[in-house]
ChimeraX commands (.cxc) that place a marker at each C-alpha (Angstrom):
marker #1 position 98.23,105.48,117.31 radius 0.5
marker #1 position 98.23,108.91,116.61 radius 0.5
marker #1 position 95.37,110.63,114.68 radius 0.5
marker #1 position 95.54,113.65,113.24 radius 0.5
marker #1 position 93.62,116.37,112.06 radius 0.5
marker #1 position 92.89,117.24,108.74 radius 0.5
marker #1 position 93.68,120.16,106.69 radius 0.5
marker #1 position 90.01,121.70,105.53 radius 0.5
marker #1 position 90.42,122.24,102.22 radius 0.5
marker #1 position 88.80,125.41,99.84 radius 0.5
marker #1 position 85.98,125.15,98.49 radius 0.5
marker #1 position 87.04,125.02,94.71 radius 0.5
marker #1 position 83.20,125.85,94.37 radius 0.5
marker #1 position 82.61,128.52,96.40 radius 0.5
marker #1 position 82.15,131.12,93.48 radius 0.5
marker #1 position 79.86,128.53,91.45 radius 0.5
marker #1 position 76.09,129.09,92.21 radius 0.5
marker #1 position 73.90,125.68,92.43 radius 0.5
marker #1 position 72.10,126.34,88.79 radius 0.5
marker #1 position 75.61,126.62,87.51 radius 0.5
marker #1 position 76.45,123.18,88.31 radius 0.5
marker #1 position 74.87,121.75,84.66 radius 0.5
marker #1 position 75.63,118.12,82.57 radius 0.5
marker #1 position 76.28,120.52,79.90 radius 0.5
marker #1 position 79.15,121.87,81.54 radius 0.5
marker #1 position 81.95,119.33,80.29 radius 0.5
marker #1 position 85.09,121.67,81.40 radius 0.5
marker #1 position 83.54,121.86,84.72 radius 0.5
marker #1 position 82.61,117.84,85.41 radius 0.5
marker #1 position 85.66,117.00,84.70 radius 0.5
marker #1 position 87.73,118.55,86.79 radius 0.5
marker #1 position 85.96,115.74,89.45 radius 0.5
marker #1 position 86.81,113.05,87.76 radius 0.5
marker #1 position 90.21,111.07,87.44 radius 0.5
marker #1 position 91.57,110.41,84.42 radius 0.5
marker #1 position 90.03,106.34,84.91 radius 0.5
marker #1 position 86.13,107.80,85.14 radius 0.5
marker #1 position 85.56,107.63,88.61 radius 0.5
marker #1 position 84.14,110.66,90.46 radius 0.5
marker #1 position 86.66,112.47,93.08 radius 0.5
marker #1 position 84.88,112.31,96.97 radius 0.5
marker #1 position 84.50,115.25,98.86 radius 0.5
marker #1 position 87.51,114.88,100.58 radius 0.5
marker #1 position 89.55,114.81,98.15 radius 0.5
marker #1 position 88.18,118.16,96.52 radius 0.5
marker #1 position 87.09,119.91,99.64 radius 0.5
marker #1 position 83.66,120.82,97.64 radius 0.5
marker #1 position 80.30,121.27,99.84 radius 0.5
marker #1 position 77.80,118.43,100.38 radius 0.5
marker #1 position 75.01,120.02,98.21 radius 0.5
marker #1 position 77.00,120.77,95.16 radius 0.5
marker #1 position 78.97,117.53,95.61 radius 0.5
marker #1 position 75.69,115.62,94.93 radius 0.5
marker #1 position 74.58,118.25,92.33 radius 0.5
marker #1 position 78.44,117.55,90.40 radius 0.5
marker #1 position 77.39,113.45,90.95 radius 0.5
marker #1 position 74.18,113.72,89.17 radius 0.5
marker #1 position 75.15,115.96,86.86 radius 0.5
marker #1 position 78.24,113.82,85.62 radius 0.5
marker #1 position 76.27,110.70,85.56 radius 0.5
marker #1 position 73.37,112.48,83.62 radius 0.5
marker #1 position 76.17,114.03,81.11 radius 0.5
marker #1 position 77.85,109.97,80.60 radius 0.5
marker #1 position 74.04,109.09,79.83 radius 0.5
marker #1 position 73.81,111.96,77.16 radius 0.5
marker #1 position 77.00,110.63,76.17 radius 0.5
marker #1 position 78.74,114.24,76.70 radius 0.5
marker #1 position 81.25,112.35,78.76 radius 0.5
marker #1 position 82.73,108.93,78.55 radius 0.5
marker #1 position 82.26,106.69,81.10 radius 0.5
marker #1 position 86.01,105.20,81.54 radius 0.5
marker #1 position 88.01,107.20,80.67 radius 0.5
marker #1 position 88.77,111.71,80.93 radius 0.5
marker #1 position 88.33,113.62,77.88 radius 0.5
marker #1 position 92.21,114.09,76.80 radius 0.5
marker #1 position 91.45,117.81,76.22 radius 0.5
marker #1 position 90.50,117.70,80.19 radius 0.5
marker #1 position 93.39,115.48,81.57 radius 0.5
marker #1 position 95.43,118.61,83.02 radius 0.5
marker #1 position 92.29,120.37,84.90 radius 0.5
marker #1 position 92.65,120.24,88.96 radius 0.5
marker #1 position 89.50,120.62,90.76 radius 0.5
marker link #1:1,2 radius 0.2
marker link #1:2,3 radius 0.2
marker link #1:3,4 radius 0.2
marker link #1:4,5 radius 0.2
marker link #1:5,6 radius 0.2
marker link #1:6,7 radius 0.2
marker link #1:7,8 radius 0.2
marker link #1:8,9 radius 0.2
marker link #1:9,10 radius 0.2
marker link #1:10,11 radius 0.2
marker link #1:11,12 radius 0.2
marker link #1:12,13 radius 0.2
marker link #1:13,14 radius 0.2
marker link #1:14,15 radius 0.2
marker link #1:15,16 radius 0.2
marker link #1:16,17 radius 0.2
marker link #1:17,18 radius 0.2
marker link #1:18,19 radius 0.2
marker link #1:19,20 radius 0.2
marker link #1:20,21 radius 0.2
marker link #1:21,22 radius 0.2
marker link #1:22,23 radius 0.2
marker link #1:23,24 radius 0.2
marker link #1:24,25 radius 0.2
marker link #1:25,26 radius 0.2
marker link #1:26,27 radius 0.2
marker link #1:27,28 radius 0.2
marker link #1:28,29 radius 0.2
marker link #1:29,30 radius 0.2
marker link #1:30,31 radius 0.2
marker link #1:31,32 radius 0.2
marker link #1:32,33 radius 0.2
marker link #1:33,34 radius 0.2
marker link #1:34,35 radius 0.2
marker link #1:35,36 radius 0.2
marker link #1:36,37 radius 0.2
marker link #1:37,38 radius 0.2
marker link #1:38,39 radius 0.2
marker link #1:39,40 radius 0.2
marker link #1:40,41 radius 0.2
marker link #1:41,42 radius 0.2
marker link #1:42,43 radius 0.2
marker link #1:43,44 radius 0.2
marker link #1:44,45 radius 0.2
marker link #1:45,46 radius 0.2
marker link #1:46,47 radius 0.2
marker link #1:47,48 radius 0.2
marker link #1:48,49 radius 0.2
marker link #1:49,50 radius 0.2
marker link #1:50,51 radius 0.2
marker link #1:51,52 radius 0.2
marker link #1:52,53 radius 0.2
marker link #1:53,54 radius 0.2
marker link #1:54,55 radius 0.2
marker link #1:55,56 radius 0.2
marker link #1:56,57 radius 0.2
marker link #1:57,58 radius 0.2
marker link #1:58,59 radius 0.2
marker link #1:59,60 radius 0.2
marker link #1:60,61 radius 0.2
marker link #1:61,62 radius 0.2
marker link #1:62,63 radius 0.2
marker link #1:63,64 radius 0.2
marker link #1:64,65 radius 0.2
marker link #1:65,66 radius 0.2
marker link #1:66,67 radius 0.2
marker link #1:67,68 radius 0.2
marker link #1:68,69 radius 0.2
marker link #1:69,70 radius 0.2
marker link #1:70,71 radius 0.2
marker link #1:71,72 radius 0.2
marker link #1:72,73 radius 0.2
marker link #1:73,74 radius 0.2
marker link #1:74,75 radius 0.2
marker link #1:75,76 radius 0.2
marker link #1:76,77 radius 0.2
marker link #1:77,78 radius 0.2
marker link #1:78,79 radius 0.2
marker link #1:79,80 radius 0.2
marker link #1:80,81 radius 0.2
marker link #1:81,82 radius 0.2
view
């Protein structure tokens, strides 16, 4: 079998400092999350390891504040891309 490389993907983060990365951001969280709750993997975003586990605690810290639902993607978020 063949295995190929793959494409490194931008950094949709890369102009986002650390401290920006907040659970009060809503319109930023969700553009990790699918439209069923779950929270996109860095290879699927191409976002860097620190702020990918600053965007996981941050999203699971904004369901608990109930800011964001846990099943589901705010409908006012379903077209945002990370």
């Amino acid at each position: 079998p063949v295995v190929r490389a793959r494409r490194k993907l931008d950094d949709p983060l890369k102009n986002v400092s650390v401290e920006d990365i907040a659970y009060t951001n809503v319109a930023l969280l969700s553009r990790f999350v699918t439209e069923t709750g779950a929270i996109l993997p860095r290879r699927r975003t191409g976002v860097s390891a620190l702020k990918q586990r600053k965007l996981a605690r941050a999203i699971k810290l904004a369901r608990q504040m109930n800011l964001m639902p846990y099943l589901t993607k705010l409908p006012q978020h379903f077209d945002a891309k990370p």
